[in-house]
N, C-alpha and C positions, 0 to 999 in steps of 0.2 A: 584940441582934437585927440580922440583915443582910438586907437587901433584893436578889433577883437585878435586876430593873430598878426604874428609879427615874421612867420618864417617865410610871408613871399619877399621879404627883401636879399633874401637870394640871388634872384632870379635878375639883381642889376647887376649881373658878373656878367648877363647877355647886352649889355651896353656897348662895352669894350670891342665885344662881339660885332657889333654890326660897324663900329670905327673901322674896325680892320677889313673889313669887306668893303669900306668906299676907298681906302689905300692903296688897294692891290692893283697895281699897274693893268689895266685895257688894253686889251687884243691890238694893234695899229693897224690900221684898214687901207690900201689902195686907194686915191680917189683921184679922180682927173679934173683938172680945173681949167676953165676957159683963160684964165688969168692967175698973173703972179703976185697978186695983191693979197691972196693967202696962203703964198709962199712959207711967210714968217712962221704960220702956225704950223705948217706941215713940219717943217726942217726938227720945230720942237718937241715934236710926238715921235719924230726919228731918232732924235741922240736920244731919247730914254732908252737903253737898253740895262734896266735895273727890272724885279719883279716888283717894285713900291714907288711910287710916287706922291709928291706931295700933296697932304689933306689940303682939299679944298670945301671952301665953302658951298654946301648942298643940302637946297631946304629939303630935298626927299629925304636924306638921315637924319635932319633936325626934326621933321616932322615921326619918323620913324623911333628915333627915343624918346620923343614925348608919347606918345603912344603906348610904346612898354614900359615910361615911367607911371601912365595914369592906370595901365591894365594892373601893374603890380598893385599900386593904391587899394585899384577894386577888391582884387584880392585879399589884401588886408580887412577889408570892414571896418571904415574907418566911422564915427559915429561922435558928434559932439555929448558934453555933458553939461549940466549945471544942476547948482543948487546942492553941492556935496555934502555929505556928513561931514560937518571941521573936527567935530571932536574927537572922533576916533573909535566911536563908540552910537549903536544903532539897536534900537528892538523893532519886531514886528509882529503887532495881534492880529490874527486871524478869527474873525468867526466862523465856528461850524457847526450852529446850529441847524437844526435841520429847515425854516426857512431859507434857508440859503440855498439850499437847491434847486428853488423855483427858479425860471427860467429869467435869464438877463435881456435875451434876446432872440431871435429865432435862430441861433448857431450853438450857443452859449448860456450855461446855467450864472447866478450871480455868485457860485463859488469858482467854477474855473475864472471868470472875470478877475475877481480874487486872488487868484494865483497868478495870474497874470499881473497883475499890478505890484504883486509883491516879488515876482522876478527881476520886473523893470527897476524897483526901487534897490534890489543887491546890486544889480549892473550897475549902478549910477554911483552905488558909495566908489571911497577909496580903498586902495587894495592895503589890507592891511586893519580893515575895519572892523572891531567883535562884534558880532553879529548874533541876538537871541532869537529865536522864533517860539512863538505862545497861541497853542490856539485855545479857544474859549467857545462851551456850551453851557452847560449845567455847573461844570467845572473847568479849572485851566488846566494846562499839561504844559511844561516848559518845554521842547524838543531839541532846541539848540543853544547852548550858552556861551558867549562869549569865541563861538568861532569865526576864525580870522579866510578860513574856507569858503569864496564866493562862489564858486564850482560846487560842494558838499551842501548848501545852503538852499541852494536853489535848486540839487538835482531833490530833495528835502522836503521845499515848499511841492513841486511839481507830483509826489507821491503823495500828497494828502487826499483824505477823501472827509467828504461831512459827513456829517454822521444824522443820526434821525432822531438826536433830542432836544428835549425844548431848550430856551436858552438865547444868550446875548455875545456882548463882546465885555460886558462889565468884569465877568471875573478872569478875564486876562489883563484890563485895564489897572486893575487892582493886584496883581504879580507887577504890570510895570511899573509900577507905581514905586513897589518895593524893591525891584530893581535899579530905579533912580535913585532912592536912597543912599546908593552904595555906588553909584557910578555916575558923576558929576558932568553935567551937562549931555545926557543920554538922548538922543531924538528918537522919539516913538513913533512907526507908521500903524493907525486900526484901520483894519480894513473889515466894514460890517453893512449892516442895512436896516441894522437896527440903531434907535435914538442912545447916543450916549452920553457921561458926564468925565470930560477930562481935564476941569480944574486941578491946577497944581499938577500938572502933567504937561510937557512942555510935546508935543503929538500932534500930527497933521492925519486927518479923520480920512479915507477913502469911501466915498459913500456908495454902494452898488446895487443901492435899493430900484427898482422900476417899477414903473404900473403896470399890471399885470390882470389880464382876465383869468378868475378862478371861481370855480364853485366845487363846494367843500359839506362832507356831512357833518354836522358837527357832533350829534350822539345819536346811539339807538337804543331805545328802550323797551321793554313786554310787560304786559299783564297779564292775565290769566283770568276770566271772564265766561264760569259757566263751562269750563271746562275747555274752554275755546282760545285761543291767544291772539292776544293782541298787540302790534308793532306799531310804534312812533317815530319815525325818524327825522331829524330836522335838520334842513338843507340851506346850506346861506348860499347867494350868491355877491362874491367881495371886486367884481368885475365895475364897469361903471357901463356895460351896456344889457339892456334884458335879454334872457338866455330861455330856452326851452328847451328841459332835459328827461329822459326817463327814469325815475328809482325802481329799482328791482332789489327785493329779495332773493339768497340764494343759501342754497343749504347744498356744502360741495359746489357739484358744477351744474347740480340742480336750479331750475329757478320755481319759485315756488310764487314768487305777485309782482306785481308791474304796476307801474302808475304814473304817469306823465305832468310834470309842474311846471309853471311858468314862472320864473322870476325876475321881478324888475331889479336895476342897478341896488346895490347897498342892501339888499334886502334879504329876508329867510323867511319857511315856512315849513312849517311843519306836515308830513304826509303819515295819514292815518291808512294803518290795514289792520282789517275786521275779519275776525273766526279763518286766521291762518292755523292751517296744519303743518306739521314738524315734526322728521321722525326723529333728530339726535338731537342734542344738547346746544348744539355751537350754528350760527348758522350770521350773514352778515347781509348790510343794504351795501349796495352800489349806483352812485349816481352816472349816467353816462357822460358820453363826449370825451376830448383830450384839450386839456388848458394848462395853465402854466406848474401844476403841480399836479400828479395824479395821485399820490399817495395818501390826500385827504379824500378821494373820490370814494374810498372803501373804510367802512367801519362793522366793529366785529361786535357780536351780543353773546351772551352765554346763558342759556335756560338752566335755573337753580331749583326753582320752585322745588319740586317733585323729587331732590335731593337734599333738604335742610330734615333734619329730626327736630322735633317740638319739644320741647321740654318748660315746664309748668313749676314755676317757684312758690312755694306757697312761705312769706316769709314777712315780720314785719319792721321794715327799714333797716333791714341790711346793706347797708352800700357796699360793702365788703364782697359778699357773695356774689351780689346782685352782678357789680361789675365785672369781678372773674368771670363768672360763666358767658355774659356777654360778648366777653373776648375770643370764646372760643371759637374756631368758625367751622362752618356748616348745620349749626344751630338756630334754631326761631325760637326766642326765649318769651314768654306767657311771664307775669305775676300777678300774685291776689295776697292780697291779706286779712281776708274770712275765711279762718279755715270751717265755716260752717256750711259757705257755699262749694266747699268742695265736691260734693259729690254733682253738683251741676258743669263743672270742670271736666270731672272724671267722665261725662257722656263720648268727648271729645278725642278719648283714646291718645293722651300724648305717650313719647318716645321713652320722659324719662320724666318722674317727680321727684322733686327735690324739697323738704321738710325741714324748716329752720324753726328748731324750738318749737316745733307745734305738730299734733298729728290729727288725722281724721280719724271718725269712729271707727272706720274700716277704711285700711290700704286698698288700692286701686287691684283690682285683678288683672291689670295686664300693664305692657312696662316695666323699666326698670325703675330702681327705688335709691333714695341716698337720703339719710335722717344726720341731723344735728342737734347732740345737747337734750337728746329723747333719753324716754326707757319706752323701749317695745319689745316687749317679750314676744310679738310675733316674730321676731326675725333672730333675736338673739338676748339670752337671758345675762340681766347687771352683777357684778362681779362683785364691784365695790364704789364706793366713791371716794374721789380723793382729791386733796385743796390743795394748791398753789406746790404745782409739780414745774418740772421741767420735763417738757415731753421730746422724744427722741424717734428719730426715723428708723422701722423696721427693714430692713433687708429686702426688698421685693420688687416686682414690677411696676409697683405705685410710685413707689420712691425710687425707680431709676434713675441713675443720673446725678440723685441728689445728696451726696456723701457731706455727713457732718451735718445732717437736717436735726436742728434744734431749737426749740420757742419756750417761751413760759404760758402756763394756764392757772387761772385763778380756781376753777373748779371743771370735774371733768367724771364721767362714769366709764369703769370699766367693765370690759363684756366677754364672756364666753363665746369663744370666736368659733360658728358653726363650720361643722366639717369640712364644707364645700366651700368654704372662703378660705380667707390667708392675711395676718396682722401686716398694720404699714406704717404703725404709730403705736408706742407706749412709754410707761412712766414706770420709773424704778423706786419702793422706796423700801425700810428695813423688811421686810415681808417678801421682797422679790420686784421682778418684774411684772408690769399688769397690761395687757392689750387694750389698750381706748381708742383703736378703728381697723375695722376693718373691710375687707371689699372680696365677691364672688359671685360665682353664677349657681342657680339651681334650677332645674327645670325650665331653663329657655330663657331664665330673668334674671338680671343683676341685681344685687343687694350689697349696699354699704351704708356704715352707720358710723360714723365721728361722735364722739362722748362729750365733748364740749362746744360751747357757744362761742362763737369768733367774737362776739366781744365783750366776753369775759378771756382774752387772750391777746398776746401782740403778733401771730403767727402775722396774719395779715400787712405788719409793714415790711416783711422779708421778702426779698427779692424769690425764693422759693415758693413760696405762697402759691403765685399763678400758674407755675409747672407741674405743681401737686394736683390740682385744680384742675387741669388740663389733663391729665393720668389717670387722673380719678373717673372723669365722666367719658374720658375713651374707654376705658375698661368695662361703662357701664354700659354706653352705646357705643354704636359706628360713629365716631364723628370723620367730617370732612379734616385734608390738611391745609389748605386755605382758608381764608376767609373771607376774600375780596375776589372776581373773578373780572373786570374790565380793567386795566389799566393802560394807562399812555405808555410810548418809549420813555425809557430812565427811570419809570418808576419802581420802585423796591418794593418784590411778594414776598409776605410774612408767612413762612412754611413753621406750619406747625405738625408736626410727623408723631406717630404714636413711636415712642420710644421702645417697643416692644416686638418694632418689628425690624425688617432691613431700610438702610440711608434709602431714602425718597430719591427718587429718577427724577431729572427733568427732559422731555425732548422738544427739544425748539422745532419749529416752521420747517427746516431745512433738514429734518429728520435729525439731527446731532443728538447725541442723548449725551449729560451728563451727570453724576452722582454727587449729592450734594455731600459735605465733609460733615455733619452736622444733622439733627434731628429737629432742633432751633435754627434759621437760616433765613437772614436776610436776600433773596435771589434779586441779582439786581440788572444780570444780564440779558435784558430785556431790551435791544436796540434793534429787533427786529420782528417788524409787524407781522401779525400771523394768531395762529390757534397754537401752545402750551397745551402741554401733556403732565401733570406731576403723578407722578406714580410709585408704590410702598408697598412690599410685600408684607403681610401679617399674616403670623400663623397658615400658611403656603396659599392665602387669598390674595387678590394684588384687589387694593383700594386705591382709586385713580379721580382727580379732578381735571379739571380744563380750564384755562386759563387764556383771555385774549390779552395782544396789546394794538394799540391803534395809535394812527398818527396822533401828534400833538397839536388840538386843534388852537391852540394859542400861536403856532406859528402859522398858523393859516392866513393871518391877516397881520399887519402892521399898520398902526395907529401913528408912531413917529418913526421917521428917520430921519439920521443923523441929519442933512438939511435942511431940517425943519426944528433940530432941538438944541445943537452949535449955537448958541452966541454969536463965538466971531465967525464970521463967514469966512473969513482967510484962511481959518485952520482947516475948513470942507472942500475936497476936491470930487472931482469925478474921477480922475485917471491920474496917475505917476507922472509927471513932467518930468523933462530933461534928457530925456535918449532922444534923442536925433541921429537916424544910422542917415549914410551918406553914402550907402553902396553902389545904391540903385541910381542914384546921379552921375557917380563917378563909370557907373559902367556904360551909361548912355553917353558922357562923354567920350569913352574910348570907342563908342562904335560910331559917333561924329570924326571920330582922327583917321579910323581904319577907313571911312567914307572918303573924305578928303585926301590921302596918299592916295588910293585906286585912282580918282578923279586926277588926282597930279601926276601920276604913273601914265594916264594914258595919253594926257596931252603932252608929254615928252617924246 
């Protein structure tokens, strides 16, 4: 048996105490008796003339110290154990995916349960025990290693929160893993609710998976139909009883369509809206009611259309180009490889044409222009030509960033770089330096022209290549700085920034703005659902995307858990065994003792 605290044993210094108050010699009373047959005792209550007389046996202070020996006990908290760590040596995973927030029970999510279990299980080691704590989503985080601190541990475990990304218990099983390695005979508590694999892990599984009613959107999608839009949204319900819910649209706190679905157990459906109007860009469904998770009830959409620039490659089998420009995002990339049907193209008015090794009889009149590997005296008359140069990066906005830009070319034309442009590539040989590309605007339109064919060249395996690329067709159009606009929590936005302007803003859900370090940037701080702002000053314009994240509808449902994907069913528990507190007994006993003295007190 273990005691939580130990300072009411104090308090049997009040033992002593109550000894000495049945000692102390009693008042002697007058009494008149009809008879001398209790003579004897009186004469003996007479010679006492001491203040102390001899302890005698009296169940009212037998019963009176056990009484303050069992109140002190209460005190204490006295609590049995079993089942210790013998080796001296304990980890504990956590999952915190965001699954785990779904509810355990009508008081309790399946992450405080969680915590709870892994508190029970510090209580129960030996004091003196290293103690690791590791929680596990996407990734693991070690937070505690090797403390001997049961108190630090748990006030520790008790401050955790989940978090809202997808994710298991795997890759914390895979830290203890590596933990045992180095620490011989380690017992591992996981506590998850998802299926996991702990062969070669010697771990007792907490499973705090529940069946749960939920219904979940699982995406929403638009088209754009005649000038009209159109929404898809598809709704599961992962419940085992059928549910009848409202979806709604809502732009802000606007609601813009409504539409009532039934759904049977285990099932989904998709809800069609027709010739929706929308005045901004960002707008989300919502399915009603309150169930075991609401954070899947809301999913977010992002209207792009009517913000992509078109741009028309006219090229043939360049995988080179073709993929760069692809990459870049806020683009809708066109190609053809007749350049004869061009001018049937050209009806369509794109953003920007791009000319690999081939031109039309007449250039587009509207849009921007970028040529490879041509001579067009419309835009700039050839210099020279020159074979198997190494070509070097000019000085400029094109080539920001990119210090030490160097390639070889097998053949390449040099050009008379018109006034209104500015060189970003040339080749040096005994004659001088020569310009073979350059980039500008005239009259409303960009114009760039490269002197050589990418492959007649190895630019393209340089990790430069796609930034050049990227510089080049921003300077020609507007491009967007993303290129992906729906993502889950945890997922990483690929910010791509015109390097020409100022670092790109991001401000999260919660208003927070922060400044990315970088014009290339992984954004990965994405753990909270909501509408993204990225935004970049250019030349004193701010050019601005939007960006949603939504729950992760993979943790919306669970397919196995631990219960069902364990092996040995010995290593799966529900709950922490072994704390047995004993307070609540011990105190109901003492107010059985305090009962019984009153009752003996009054029959004397």
């Amino acid at each position: 048996m273990k005691f939580t605290y130990l300072w009411p044993l104090a308090l049997v210094v009040l033992i002593p105490v109550i000894i000495i108050m049945y000692m102390l010699k009693q008042k002697a009373k007058e009494e008149k008796v009809a008879s001398l047959y209790l003579w004897r005792e009186m004469v003996r209550n007479d010679r006492a003339n001491t203040p102390w007389e001899k302890l005698k046996k009296n169940w009212l202070m037998i019963l009176q110290i056990i009484t303050l020996i069992v109140l002190i006990i209460a005190i204490m908290s006295p609590y049995f154990m079993s089942g210790l760590v013998s080796s001296g040596k304990a980890c504990i995973v956590i999952d915190t995916s965001a699954s785990m927030g779904f509810m355990y029970d009508d008081n309790q999510t399946r992450f405080d349960k969680a915590k709870d279990e892994a508190v029970n299980f510090v209580r129960k080691l030996k004091n003196g025990t290293e103690i690791s704590v590791i929680t596990s989503d996407r990734s693991s985080m070690l937070l505690s290693g090797k403390s001997q601190s049961k108190s630090e541990v748990i006030e520790m475990i008790k401050k955790l929160e989940v978090s809202n990304y997808p994710g298991d218990a795997s890759e914390g099983i895979a830290m203890a893993k590596a933990l045992a390695l180095d620490n011989k005979g380690l017992e591992t508590l996981i506590i998850t609710d998802t299926s996991v694999d702990i062969q070669t892990l010697d771990a007792t599984v907490v499973d705090v998976y529940s069946d749960v009613e939920n219904v979940a959107i699982e995406y929403v999608s638009h088209g754009f139909k005649e000038n009209e839009l159109d929404v898809l949204v598809k709704v599961s319900n992962h419940g085992k009883e059928a549910v009848k819910r409202d979806v709604s649209l809502y732009q802000g706190e606007m609601l813009c369509a409504n539409k009532e679905v039934e759904l049977e157990p285990e099932s989904s459906q998709v809800v069609y809206f027709e010739d929706v109007k929308l005045e901004g860009n960002v707008f989300f469904a919502q399915v009603s009611g309150k169930d075991a998770c609401d954070f899947d009830n809301i999913s977010y959409d992002v209207l792009t259309d009517e913000n992509e620039k078109r741009v028309l490659l006219m090229t043939k089998a360049n995988v080179y180009l073709e993929k760069a420009l692809s990459l870049i995002p806020g683009i809708s990339l066109t190609k053809s490889e007749d350049i004869g049907s061009f001018q049937e193209f050209a009806k369509q008015e794109y953003d920007l044409y791009v000319f690999d090794s081939m031109l039309p009889e007449q250039l587009p009149s509207q849009g921007s222009v970028i040529i490879f590997g041509c001579d067009c005296s419309e835009i700039a008359q050839v210099d020279d030509i020159h074979e198997n140069m190494i070509v070097k990066g000019v000085d400029s906005t094109t080539t920001k960033y990119l210090d030490g830009l160097s390639f070889g070319v097998a053949k390449t034309y040099s050009y008379r770089v018109p006034s209104y442009a500015h060189s970003f590539l040339s080749v040096t040989d005994e004659d001088g330096s020569h310009d073979i590309a350059f980039v500008g605007e005239n009259r409303g339109r960009s114009y760039a022209m490269l002197g050589f064919d990418l492959h007649n060249s190895d630019f393209p395996l340089y990790m430069e290549y796609p930034l050049l690329m990227y510089n080049l067709v921003n300077e020609c159009i507007e491009g967007g700085i993303i290129s992906s606009f729906v993502f889950n929590a945890g997922d990483a936005v690929s910010v791509n920034a015109n390097m020409d302007g100022n670092m790109p803003v991001v401000t999260k859900p919660d208003e927070e703005s922060i400044e990315l370090t970088d014009f290339r940037y992984n954004y990965t701080d994405t753990g909270e659902f909501g509408i993204y702002k990225i935004s970049q000053t250019v030349k004193d314009a701010e050019n601005s995307s939007y960006f949603v994240v939504n729950y992760p509808v993979s943790e919306s449902r669970i397919e196995m858990h631990p219960s069902l994907s364990v092996t040995d069913a010995d290593k799966v528990v529900t709950e922490v065994k072994g704390v047995f507190n004993l307070r609540n007994f011990v105190i109901i006993l003492t107010l059985v003792l305090l009962a019984a003295e009153w009752i003996f007190s009054l029959r004397r």
